[in-house]
N, C-alpha and C positions, 0 to 999 in steps of 0.2 A: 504494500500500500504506500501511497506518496502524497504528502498534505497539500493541500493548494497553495496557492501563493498567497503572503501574509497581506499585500494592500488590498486584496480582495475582501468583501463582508461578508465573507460566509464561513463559517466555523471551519476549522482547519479539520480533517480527515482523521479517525483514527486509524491507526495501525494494528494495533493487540485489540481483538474486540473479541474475547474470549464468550465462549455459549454458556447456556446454563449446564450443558452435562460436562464440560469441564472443568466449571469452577465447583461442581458436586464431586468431582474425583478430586480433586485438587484439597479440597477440604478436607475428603476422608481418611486421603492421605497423610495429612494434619493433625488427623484425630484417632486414628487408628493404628500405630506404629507402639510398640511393646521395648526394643530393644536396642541399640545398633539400626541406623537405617542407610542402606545402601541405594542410589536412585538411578535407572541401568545407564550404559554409556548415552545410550540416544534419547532417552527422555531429557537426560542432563543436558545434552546439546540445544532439544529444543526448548528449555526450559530459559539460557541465556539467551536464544534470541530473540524470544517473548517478552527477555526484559531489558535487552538491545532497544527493540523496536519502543518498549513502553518509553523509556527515557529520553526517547526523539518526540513523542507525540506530547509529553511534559511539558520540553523546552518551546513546540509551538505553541502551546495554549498557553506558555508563560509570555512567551513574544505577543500574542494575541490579547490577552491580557494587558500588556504594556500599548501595543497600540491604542485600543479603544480607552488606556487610561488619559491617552496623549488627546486621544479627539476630544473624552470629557473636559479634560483642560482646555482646549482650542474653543468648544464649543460656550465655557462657562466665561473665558474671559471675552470672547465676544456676545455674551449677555449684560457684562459690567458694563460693558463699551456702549451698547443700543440702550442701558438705564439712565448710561450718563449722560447721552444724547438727549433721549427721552427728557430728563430733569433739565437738559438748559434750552431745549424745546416750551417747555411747559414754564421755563422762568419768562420766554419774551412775552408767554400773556399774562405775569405774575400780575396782580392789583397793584402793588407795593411798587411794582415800576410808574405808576399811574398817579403818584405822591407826587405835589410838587413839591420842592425842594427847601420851602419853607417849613413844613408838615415831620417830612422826614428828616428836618433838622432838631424838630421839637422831640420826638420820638428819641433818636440818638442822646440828645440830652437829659433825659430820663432814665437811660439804661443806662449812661458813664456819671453817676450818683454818686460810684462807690468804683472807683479804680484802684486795685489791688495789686501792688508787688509785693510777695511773699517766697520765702525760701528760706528754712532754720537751717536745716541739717542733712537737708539729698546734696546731690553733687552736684548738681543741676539747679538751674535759679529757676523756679516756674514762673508765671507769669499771670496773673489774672485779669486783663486789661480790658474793659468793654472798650473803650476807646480805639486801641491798635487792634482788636479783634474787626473792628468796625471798618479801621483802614485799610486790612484786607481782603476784602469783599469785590469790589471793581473800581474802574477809576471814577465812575459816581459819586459813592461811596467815600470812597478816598480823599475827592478834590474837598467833599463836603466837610470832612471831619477833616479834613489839616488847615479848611479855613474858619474853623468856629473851635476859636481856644478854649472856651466853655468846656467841652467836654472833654481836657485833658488837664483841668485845674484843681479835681477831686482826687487827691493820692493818699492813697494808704499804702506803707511802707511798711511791714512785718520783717526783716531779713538781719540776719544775727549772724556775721563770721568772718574770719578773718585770714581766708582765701584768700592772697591777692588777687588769681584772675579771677575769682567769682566778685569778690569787690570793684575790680577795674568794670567789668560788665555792667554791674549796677551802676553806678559812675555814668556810664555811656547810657547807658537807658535812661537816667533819671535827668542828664544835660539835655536830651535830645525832647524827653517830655518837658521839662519846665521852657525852652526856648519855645516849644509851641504851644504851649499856656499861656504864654506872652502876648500883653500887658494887663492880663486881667487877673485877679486877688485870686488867694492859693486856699485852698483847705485841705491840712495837712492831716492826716492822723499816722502817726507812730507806734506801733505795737510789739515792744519788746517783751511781751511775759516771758518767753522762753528764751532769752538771752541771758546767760549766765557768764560775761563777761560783767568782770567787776569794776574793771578800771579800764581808761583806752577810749580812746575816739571812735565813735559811729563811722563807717566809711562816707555815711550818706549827709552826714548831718553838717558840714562844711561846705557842701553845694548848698545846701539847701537854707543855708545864712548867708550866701551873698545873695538869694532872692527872702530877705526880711522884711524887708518895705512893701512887698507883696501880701505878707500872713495876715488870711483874714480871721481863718479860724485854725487850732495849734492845739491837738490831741497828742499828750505821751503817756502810752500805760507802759511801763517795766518794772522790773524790781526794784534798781538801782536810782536814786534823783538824776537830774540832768549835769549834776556838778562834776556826779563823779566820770564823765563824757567826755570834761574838757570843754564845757560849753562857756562859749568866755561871757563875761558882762560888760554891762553897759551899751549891748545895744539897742539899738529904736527898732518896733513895731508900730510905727505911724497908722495903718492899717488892721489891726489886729482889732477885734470885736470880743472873740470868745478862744477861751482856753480852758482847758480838760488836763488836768496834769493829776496821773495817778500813780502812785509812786509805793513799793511795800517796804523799803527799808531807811533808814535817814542813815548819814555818818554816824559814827560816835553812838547811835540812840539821841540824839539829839534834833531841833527841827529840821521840818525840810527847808534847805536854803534854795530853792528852784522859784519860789517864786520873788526873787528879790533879782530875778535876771530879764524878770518883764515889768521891774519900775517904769519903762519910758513907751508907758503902752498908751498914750492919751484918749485911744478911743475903745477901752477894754470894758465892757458894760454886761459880760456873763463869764464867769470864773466855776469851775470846778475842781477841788480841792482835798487831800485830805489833812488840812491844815485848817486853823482861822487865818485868814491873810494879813497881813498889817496893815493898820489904819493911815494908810500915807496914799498921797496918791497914787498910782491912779485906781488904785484901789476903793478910795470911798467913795469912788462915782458909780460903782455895782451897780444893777437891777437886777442882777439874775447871781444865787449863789448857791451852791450844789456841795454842800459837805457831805465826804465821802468817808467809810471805814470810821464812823466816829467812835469813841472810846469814852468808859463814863467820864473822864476828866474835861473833854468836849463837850461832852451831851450836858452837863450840868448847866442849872438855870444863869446860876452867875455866868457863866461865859459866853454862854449864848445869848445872856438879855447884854452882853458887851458887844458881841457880836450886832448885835441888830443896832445898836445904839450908835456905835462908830460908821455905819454905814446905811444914811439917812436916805438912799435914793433908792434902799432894795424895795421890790416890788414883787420879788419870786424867789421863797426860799423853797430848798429843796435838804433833807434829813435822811442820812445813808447809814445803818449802825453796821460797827464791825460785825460779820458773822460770826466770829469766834472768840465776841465781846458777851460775858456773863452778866446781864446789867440786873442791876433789881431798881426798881421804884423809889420802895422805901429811901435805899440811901441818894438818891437824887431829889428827894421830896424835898422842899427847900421854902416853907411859906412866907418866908419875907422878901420873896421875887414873885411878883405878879405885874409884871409888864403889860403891857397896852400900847401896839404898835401900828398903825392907822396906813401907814405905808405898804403893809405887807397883801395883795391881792389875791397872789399864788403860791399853794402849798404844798408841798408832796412829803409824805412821809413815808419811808418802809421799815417792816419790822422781819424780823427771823421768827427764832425759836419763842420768844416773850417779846408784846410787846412795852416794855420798858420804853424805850424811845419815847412811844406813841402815848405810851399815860403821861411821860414827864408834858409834852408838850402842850397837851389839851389840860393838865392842871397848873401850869405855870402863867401860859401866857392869852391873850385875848389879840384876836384881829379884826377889828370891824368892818374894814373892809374887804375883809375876804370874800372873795365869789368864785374861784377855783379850789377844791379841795381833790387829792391825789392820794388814797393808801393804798398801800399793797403789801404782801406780804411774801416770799420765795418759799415758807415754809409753812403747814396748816399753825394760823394763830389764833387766836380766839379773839373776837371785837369786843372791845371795851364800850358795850352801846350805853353804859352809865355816864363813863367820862366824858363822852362827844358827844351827848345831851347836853350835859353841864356848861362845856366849849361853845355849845355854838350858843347856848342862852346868857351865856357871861359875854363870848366876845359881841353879840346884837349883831352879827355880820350876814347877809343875803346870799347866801351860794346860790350860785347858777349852774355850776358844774361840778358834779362828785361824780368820782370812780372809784370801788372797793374790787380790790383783786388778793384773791387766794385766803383770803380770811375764813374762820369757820365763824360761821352767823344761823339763828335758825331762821325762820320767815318773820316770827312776831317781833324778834329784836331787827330784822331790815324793816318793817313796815314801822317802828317807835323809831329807828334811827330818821327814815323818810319824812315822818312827821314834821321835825322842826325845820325842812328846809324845802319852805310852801312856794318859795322862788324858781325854785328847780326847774333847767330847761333840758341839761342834756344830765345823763343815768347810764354809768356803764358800771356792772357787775359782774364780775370771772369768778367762778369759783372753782373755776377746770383743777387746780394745784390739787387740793383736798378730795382726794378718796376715800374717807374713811367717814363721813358724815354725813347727814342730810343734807340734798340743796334747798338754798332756800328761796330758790324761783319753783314756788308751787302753788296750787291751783288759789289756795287763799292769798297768796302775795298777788295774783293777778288780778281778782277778785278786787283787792283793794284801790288794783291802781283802774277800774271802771270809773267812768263818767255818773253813769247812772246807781250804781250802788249806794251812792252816797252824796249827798249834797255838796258837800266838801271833801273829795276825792285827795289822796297821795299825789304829791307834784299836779297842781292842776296846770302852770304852766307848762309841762315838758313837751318838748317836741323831737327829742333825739332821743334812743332807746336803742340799748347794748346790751344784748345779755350772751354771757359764754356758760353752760354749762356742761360738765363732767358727762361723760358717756353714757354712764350705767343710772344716773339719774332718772325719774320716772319727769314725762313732762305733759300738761294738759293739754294739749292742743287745741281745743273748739275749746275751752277757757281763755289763751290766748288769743285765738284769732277773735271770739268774741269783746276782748280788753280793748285789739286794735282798732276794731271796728267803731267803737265806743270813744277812738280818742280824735277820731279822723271824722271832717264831715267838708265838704264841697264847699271851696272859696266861696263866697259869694252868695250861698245861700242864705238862707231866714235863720238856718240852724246856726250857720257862723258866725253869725252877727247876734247872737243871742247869746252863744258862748264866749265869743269874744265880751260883751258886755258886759259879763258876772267873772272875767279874769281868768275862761278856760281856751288854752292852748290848745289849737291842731298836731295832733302829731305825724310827723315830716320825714323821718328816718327812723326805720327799726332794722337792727340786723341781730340773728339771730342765729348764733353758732353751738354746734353741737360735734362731738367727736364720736367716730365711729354708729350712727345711728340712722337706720331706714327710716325711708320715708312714709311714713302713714298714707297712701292712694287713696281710701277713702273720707282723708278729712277738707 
């Protein structure tokens, strides 16, 4: 027998195509031998050329094999080939080509928000860039984003090492973006948590101060202060608005000296800290003050009603405690501090494990005019609905805006906390954090906040409405939608001018987030 030729498609020929009565002798011969087996001359002879012939018919159907593995490759790479046609086909009738070019510039400026260079510890600098991701797309694309510096003046810089070439590279990436940043103000953020260099120069941070007079806004989290960098003083931030400087170690145990290297910041008017800053310029001209990792030596009333007192234009305080700060109440109770501060409009406080923080504050001090209140908590803490009753009727202040996040509350203490604050336009509530308790967005809290339940309803002004609850929470639905129904009624009708007249709000915005939970079809 003789195989056909291999570029033909038709299965190559065997040679040995043994019967069934010989593979039945051939076996019994296999299975039936007792002793010594002698196999005669001539069956032996034919027995090699059976397996001559087998080991030709092998190699073609190995050859055979290797072709048709060679066509499936031929074949699959020219599928890649007609997909990728196919996709730049289908790109000339994309929509997106159909932008003009003002549109898709607004667009790109949105996505380069948050430009990311990072790189701790691979060999390799990665790159997270919407920007340059953007520039290589086509020359569209390209001409559009190298002519709008906008979207190359949001950097975040994470990169920790002391690689020359990987430093030299950064170097060259970080000249080639700020030149086309250029001349419009920077927003920097720095992220060294995982930098465990103690001493020694940033690669980056000596470019990135001959463009100073640029920093609008100037974010550093690391371990280490900026001193111990090498970052020299005395220079000017003419430009500079807002700074975030979080820092977990001081020299010595002693203060952070970082922020005595942005005295010449004349237009710094939002600081975040985990210091109290010095009352020198340009520090008392604050509005906005964000104390970070406080410790009860900070948190104490005396220093904080010093705090507020040296710095008469704040308008947004903002209360951080250390997580791994033990506070109790008791020793921060201090009743010969009860300040009264008229300046303060906006509050944010968070708590951990206790909140201590959150008692000192609402028994220390009074803010009348406050109308933004901010709690949250990272860890389940229990709401103090006694103390911020007392807060909000001692300071006589009209909130407009409260948010409670990750607190453990049941519904009767959110519907007595909701009580005193009849101003109330927008209500956002998470309780997503806490799995181990009731929520307390339940059918009687919704109940409450009805129109018609009650003459004098929960928040009768609100018109914005946030609730996040926990997965496993049970939630009313046609209770709800019947609440919404009840807060909403047609501009311009008889009904909105009747509620508008007795002081009840439309409501405008609900969004209502759930994790992991089908949807009801039939509600």
């Amino acid at each position: 027998m003789t195989s056909l030729c291999a570029r033909c498609a038709k299965i190559p020929q065997i040679r040995v195509n043994l019967s069934f009565e010989e593979i039945s002798r051939i076996e019994h011969d296999l299975r039936s031998e007792f002793g010594p087996f002698v196999i005669r001359p001539e069956r032996a002879e034919e027995v090699k050329q059976m397996l001559a012939l087998a080991d030709k018919d092998i190699e073609d159907h190995d050859s055979e094999i290797a072709r048709l593995h060679g066509q499936i490759l031929i074949i699959e790479e020219g599928k890649r080939k007609l997909e990728a046609q196919r996709a730049r086909l289908r790109a000339l009738l994309s929509p997106v080509r159909k932008l003009p070019n003002e549109i898709l510039s607004r667009i790109f400026q949105h996505v380069c928000e948050n430009n990311s260079l990072r790189g701790y510890n691979a060999h390799t600098l990665p790159i997270h860039f919407s920007a340059m991701t953007i520039s290589f797309v086509c020359s569209r694309w390209r001409d559009l984003a190298l002519s709008s510096p906008r979207l190359w003046a949001h950097l975040t810089i994470g990169v920790c090492t002391r690689d020359a070439a990987r430093e030299l590279r950064l170097i060259n990436i970080l000249t080639r973006l700020l030149k086309r940043s250029s001349p419009l103000k920077l927003s920097l953020n720095i992220d060294c948590n995982d930098c465990y260099l103690r001493e020694g120069t940033l690669p980056f941070l000596d470019l990135l101060l001959q463009h100073a007079h640029r920093w609008e806004t100037f974010t550093f989290h690391a371990l280490y202060p900026l001193t111990l960098y090498q970052m020299p003083s005395g220079l000017h931030f003419p430009s500079l608005v807002e700074l975030n400087i979080r820092t977990f170690e001081s020299p010595l145990g002693g203060p952070l000296p970082d922020l005595n290297l942005f005295e010449h910041a004349p237009r710094l008017c939002t600081l975040a800290t985990t210091e109290a800053p010095p009352p020198k310029a340009p520090f008392n001209k604050l509005e906005s003050l964000h104390l970070q990792r406080m410790n009860i030596d900070l948190a104490s009333p005396p220093v904080l009603a010093n705090i507020l007192h040296n710095y008469p234009s704040l308008k947004s305080l903002s209360l951080e405690p250390d997580p791994f700060e033990e506070g109790d109440f008791e020793e921060l109770r201090d009743p010969t501090v009860q300040g009264t501060w008229r300046n303060i409009t906006c509050l944010v406080i968070e708590a951990f494990w206790q909140p201590w923080l959150l008692n000192m504050a609402f028994s220390s001090f009074s803010f009348p005019s406050l109308n933004e209140l901010v709690v949250k908590s990272k860890c389940p803490t229990t709401w103090p609905v006694d103390a911020f009753k007392s807060f909000v009727t001692t300071s006589s202040c009209m909130i407009t805006t409260f948010t409670l996040r990750g607190f453990t509350v049941s519904d009767v203490d959110l519907i007595a906390t909701l009580q005193v604050m009849p101003s109330l336009s927008y209500l956002e509530i998470d309780d997503f954090k806490d799995s181990s308790s009731q929520s307390p967005i339940t059918s009687h809290f919704m109940q409450s906040l009805q129109h018609q339940s009650t003459s004098f309803p929960l928040a009768p002004k609100l018109h914005s409405l946030r609730l996040i609850s926990k997965w496993n929470a049970p939630f009313d639905d046609l209770t709800f939608i019947s609440m919404i129904e009840s807060r909403w009624f047609k501009p311009g009708s008889d009904l909105s001018a009747a509620m508008f007249s007795v002081g009840k709000a439309c409501i405008r915005s609900v969004v209502l987030t759930f994790s992991w939970r089908e949807v009801d079809a039939e509600v």
